[in-house]
CHARMM internal coordinates of N, CA and C (Angstrom, degrees):
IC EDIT
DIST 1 N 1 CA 1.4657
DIST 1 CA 1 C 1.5287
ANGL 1 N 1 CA 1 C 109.31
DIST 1 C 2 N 1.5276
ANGL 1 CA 1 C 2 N 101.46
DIHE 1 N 1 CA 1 C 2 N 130.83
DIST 2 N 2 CA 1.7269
ANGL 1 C 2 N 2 CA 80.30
DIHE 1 CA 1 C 2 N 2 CA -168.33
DIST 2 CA 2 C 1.3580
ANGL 2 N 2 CA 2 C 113.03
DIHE 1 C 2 N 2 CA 2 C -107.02
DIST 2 C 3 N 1.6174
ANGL 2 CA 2 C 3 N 150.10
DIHE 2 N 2 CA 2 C 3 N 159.50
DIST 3 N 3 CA 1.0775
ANGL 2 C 3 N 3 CA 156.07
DIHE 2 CA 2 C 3 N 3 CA -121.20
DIST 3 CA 3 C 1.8970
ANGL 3 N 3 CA 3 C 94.71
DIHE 2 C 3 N 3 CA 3 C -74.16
DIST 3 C 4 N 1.3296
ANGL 3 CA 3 C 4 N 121.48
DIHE 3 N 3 CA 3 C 4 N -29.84
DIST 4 N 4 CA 1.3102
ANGL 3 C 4 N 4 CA 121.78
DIHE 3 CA 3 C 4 N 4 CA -176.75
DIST 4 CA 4 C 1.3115
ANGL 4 N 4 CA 4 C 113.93
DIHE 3 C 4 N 4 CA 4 C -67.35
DIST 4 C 5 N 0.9215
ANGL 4 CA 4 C 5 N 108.95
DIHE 4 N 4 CA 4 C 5 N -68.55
DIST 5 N 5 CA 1.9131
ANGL 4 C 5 N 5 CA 129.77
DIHE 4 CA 4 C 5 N 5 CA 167.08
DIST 5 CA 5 C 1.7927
ANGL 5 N 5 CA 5 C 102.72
DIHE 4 C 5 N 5 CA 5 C -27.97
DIST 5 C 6 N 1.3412
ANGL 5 CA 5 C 6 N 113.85
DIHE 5 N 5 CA 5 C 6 N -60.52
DIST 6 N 6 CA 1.6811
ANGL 5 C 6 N 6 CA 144.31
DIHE 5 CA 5 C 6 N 6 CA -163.30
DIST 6 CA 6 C 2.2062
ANGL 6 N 6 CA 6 C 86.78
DIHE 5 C 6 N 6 CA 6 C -57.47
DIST 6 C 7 N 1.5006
ANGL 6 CA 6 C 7 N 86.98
DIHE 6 N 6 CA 6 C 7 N -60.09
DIST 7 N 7 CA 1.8533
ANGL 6 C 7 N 7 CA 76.40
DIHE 6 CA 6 C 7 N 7 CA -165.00
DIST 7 CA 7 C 2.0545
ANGL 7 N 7 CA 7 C 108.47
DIHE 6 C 7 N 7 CA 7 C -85.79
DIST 7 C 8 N 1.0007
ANGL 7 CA 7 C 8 N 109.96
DIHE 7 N 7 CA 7 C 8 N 5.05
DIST 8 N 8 CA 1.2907
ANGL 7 C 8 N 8 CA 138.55
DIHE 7 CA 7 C 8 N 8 CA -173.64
DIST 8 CA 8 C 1.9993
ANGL 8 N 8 CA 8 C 94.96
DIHE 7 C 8 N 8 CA 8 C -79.81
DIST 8 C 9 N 1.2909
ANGL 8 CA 8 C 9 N 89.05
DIHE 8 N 8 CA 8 C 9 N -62.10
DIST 9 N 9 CA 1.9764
ANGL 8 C 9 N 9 CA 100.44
DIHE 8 CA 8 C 9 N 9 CA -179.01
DIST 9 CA 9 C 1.5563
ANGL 9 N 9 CA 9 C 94.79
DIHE 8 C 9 N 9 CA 9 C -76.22
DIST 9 C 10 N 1.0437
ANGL 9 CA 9 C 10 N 126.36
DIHE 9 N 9 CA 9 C 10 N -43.29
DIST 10 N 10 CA 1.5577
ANGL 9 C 10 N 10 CA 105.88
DIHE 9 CA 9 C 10 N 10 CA 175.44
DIST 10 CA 10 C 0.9436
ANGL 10 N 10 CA 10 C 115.62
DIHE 9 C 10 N 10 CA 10 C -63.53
DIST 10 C 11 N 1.6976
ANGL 10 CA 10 C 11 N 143.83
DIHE 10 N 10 CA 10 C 11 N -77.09
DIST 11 N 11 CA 1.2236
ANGL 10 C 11 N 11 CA 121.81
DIHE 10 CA 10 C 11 N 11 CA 155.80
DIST 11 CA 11 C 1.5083
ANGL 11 N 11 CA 11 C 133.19
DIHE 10 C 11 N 11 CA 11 C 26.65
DIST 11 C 12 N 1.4262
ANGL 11 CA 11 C 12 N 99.75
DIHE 11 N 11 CA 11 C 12 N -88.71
DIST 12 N 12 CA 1.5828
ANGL 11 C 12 N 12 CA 121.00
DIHE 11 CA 11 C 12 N 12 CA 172.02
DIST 12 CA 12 C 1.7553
ANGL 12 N 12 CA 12 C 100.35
DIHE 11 C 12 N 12 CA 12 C -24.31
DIST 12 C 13 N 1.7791
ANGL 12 CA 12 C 13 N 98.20
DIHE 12 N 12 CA 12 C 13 N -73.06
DIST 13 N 13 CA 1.3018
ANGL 12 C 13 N 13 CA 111.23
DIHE 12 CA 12 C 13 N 13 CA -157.02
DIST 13 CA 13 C 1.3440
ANGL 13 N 13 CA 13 C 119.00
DIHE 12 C 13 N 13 CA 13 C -53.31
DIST 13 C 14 N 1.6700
ANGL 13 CA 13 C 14 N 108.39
DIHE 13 N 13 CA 13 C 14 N -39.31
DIST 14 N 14 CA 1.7286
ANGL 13 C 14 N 14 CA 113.30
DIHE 13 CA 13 C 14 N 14 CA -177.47
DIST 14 CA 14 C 1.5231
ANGL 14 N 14 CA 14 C 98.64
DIHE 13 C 14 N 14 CA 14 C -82.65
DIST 14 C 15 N 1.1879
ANGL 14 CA 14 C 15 N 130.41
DIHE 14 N 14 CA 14 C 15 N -3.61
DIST 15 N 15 CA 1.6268
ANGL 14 C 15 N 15 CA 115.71
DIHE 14 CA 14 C 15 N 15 CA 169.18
DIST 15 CA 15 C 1.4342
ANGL 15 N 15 CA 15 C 119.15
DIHE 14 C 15 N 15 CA 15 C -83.56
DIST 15 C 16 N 1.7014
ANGL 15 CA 15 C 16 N 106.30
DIHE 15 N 15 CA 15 C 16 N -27.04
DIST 16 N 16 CA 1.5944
ANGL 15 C 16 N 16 CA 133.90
DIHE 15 CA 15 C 16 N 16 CA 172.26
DIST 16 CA 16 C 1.4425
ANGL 16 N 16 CA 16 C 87.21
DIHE 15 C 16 N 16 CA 16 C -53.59
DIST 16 C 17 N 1.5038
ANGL 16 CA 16 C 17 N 131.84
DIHE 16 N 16 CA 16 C 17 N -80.50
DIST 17 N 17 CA 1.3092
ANGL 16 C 17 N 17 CA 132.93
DIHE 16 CA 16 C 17 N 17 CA -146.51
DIST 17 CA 17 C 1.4744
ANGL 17 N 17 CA 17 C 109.05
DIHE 16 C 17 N 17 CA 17 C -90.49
DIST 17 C 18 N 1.8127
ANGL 17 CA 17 C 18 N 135.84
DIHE 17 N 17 CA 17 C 18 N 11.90
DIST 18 N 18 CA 0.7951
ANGL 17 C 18 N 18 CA 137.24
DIHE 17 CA 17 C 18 N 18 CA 161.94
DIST 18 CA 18 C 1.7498
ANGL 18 N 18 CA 18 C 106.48
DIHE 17 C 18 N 18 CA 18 C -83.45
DIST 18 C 19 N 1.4174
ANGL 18 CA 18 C 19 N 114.04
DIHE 18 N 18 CA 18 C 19 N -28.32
DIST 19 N 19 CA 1.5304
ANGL 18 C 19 N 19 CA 122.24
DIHE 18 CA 18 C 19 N 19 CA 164.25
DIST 19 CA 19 C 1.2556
ANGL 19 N 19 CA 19 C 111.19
DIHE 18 C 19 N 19 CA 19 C -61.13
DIST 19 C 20 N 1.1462
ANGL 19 CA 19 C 20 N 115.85
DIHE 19 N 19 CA 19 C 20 N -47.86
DIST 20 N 20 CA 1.5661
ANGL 19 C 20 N 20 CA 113.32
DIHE 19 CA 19 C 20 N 20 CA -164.45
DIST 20 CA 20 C 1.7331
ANGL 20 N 20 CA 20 C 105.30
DIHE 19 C 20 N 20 CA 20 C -86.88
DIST 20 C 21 N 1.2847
ANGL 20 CA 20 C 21 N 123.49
DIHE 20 N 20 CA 20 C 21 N -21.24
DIST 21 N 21 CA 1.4037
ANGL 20 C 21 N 21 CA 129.47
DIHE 20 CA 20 C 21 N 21 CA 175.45
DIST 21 CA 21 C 1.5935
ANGL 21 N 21 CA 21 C 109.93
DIHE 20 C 21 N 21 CA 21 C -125.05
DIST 21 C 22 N 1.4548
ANGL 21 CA 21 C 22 N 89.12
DIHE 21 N 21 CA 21 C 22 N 106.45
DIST 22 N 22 CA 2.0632
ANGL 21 C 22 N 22 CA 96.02
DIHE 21 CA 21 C 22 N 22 CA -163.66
DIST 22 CA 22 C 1.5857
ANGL 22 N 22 CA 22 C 83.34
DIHE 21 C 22 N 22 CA 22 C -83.82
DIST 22 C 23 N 1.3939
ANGL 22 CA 22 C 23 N 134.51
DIHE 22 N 22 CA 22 C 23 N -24.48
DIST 23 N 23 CA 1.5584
ANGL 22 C 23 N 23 CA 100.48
DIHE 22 CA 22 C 23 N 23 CA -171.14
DIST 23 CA 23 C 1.6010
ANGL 23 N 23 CA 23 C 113.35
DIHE 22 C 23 N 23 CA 23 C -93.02
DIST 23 C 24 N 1.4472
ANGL 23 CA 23 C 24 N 108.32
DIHE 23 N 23 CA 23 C 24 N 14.02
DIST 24 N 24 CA 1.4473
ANGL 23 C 24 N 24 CA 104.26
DIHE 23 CA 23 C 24 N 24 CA 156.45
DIST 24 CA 24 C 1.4528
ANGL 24 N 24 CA 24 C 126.32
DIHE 23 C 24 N 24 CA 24 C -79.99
DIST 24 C 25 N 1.5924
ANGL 24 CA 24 C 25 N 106.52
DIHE 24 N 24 CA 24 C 25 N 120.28
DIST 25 N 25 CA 1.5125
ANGL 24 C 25 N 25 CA 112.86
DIHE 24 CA 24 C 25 N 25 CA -168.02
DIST 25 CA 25 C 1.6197
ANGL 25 N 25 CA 25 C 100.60
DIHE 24 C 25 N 25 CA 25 C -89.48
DIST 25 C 26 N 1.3415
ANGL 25 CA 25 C 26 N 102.71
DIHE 25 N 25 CA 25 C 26 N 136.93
DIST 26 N 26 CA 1.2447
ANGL 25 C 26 N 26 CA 125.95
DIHE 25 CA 25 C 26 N 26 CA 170.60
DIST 26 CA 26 C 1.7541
ANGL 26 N 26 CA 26 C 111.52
DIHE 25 C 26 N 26 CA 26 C -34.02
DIST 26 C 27 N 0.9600
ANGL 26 CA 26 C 27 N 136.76
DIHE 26 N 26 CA 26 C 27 N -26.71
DIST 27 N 27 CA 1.5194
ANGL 26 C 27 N 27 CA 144.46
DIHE 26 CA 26 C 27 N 27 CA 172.99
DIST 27 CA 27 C 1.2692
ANGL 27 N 27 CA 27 C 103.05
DIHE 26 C 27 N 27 CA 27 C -84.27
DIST 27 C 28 N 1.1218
ANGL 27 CA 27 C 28 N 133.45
DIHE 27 N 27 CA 27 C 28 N -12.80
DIST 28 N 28 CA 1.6448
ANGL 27 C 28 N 28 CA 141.37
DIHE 27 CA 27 C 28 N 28 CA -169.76
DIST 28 CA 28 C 2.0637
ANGL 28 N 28 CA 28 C 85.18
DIHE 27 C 28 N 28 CA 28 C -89.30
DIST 28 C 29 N 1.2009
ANGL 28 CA 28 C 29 N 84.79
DIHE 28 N 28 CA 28 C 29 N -76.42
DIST 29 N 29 CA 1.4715
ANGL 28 C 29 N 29 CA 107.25
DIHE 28 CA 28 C 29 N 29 CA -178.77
DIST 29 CA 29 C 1.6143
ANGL 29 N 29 CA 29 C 100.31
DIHE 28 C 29 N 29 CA 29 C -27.92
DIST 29 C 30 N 1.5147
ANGL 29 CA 29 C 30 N 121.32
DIHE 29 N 29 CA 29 C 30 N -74.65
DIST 30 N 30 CA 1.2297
ANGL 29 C 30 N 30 CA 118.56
DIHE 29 CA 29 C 30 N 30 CA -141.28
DIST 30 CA 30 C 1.6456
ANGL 30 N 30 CA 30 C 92.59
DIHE 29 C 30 N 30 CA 30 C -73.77
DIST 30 C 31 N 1.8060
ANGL 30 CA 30 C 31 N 121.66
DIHE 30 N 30 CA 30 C 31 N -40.09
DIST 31 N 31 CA 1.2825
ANGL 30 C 31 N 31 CA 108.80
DIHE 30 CA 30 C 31 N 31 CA 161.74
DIST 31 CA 31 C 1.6717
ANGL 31 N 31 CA 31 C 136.94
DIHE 30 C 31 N 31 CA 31 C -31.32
DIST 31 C 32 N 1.5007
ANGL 31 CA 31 C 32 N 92.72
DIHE 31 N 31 CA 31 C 32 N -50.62
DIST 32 N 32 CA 1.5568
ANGL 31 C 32 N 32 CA 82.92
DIHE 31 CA 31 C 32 N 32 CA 176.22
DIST 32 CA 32 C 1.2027
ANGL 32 N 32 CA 32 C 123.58
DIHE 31 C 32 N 32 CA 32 C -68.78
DIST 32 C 33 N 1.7926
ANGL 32 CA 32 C 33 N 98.66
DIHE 32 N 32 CA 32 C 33 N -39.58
DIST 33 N 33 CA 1.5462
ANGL 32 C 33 N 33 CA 78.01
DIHE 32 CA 32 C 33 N 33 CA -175.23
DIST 33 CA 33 C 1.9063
ANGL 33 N 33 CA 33 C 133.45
DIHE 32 C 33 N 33 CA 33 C -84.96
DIST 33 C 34 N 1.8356
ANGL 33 CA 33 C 34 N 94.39
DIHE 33 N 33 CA 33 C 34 N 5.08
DIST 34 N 34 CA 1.7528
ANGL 33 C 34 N 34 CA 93.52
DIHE 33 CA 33 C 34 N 34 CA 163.85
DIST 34 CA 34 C 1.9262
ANGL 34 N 34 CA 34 C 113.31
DIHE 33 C 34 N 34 CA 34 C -82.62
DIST 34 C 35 N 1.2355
ANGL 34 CA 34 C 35 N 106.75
DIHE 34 N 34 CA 34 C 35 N -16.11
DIST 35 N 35 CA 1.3824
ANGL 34 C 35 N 35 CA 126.17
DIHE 34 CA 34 C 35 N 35 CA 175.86
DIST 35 CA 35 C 2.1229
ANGL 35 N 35 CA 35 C 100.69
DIHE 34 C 35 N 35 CA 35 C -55.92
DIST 35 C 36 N 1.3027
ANGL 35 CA 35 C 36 N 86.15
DIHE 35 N 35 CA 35 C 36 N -50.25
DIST 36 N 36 CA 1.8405
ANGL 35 C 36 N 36 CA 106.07
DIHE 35 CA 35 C 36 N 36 CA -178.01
DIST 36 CA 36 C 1.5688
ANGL 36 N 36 CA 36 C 92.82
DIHE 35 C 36 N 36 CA 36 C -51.70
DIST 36 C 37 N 1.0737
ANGL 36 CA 36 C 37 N 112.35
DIHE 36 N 36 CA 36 C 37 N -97.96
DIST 37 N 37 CA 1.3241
ANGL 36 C 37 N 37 CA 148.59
DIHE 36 CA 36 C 37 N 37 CA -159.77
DIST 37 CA 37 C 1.8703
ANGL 37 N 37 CA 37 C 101.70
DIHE 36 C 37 N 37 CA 37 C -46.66
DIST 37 C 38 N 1.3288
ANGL 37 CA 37 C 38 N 128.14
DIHE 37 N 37 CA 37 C 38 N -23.61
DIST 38 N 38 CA 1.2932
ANGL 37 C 38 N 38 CA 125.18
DIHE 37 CA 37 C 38 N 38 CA 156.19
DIST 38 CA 38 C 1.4753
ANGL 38 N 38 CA 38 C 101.24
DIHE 37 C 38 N 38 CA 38 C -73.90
DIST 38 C 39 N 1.4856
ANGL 38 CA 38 C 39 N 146.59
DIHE 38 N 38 CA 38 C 39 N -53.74
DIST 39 N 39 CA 0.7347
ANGL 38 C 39 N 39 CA 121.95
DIHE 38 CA 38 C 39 N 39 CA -163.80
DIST 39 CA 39 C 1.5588
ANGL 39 N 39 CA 39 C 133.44
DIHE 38 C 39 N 39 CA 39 C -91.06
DIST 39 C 40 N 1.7218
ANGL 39 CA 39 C 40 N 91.19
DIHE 39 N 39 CA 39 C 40 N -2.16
DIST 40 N 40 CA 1.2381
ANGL 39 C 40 N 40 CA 108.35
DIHE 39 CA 39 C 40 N 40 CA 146.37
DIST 40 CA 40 C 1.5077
ANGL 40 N 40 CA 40 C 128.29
DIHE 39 C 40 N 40 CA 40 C -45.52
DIST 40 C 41 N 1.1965
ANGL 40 CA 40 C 41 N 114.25
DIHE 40 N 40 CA 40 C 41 N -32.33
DIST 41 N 41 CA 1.5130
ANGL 40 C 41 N 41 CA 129.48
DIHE 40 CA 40 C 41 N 41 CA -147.21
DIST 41 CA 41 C 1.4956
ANGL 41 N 41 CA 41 C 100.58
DIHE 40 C 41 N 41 CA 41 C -102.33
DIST 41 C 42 N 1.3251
ANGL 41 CA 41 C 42 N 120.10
DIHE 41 N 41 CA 41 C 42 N -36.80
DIST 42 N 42 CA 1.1010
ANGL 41 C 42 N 42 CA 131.29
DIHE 41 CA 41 C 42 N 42 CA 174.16
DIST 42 CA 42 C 1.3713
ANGL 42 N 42 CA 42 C 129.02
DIHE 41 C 42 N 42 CA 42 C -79.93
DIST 42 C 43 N 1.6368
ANGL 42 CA 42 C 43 N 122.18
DIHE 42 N 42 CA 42 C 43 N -29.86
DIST 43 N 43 CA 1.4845
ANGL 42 C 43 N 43 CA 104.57
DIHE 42 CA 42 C 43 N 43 CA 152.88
DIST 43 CA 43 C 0.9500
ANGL 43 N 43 CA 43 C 111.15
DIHE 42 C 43 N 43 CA 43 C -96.46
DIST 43 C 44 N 1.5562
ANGL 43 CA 43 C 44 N 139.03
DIHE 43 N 43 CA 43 C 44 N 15.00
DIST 44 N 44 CA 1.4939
ANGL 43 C 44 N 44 CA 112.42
DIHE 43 CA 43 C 44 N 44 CA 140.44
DIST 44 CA 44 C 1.2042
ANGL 44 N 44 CA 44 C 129.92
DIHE 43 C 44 N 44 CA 44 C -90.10
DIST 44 C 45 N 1.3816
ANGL 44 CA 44 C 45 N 124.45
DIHE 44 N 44 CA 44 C 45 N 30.00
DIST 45 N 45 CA 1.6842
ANGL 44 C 45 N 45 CA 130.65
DIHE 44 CA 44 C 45 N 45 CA -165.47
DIST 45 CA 45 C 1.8468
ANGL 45 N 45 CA 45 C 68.56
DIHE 44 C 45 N 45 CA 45 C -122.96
DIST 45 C 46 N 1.3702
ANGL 45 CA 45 C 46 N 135.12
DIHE 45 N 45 CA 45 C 46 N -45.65
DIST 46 N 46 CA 1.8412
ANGL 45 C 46 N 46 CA 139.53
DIHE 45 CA 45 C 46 N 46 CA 169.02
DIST 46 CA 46 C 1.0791
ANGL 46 N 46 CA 46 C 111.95
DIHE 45 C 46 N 46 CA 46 C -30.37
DIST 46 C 47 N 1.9824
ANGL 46 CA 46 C 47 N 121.16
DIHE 46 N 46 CA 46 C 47 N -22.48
DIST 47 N 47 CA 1.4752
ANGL 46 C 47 N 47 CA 96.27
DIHE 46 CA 46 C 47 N 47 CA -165.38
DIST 47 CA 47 C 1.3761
ANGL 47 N 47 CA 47 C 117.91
DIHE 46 C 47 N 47 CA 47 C -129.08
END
COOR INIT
IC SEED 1 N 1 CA 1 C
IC BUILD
């Protein structure tokens, strides 16, 4: 799966659980998921 696809399904998922958790603020959200996606980046620069 390649890194596009990878933050593409995350996406999805933190928008899924921004529905299901209204007091997650969108800055929460976009944090985690650049938080994801660096550390995405980093064990694959690991292997």
């Amino acid at each position: 799966m390649g890194l596009r696809a990878r933050y593409l399904a995350l996406l999805a998922l933190l928008a899924r659980m921004a529905k299901y958790c209204p007091d997650l603020d969108m800055r929460h959200i976009r944090a985690m998921g650049d938080a994801l996606v660096r550390s995405a980046c980093q064990s694959r620069r690991r292997d």
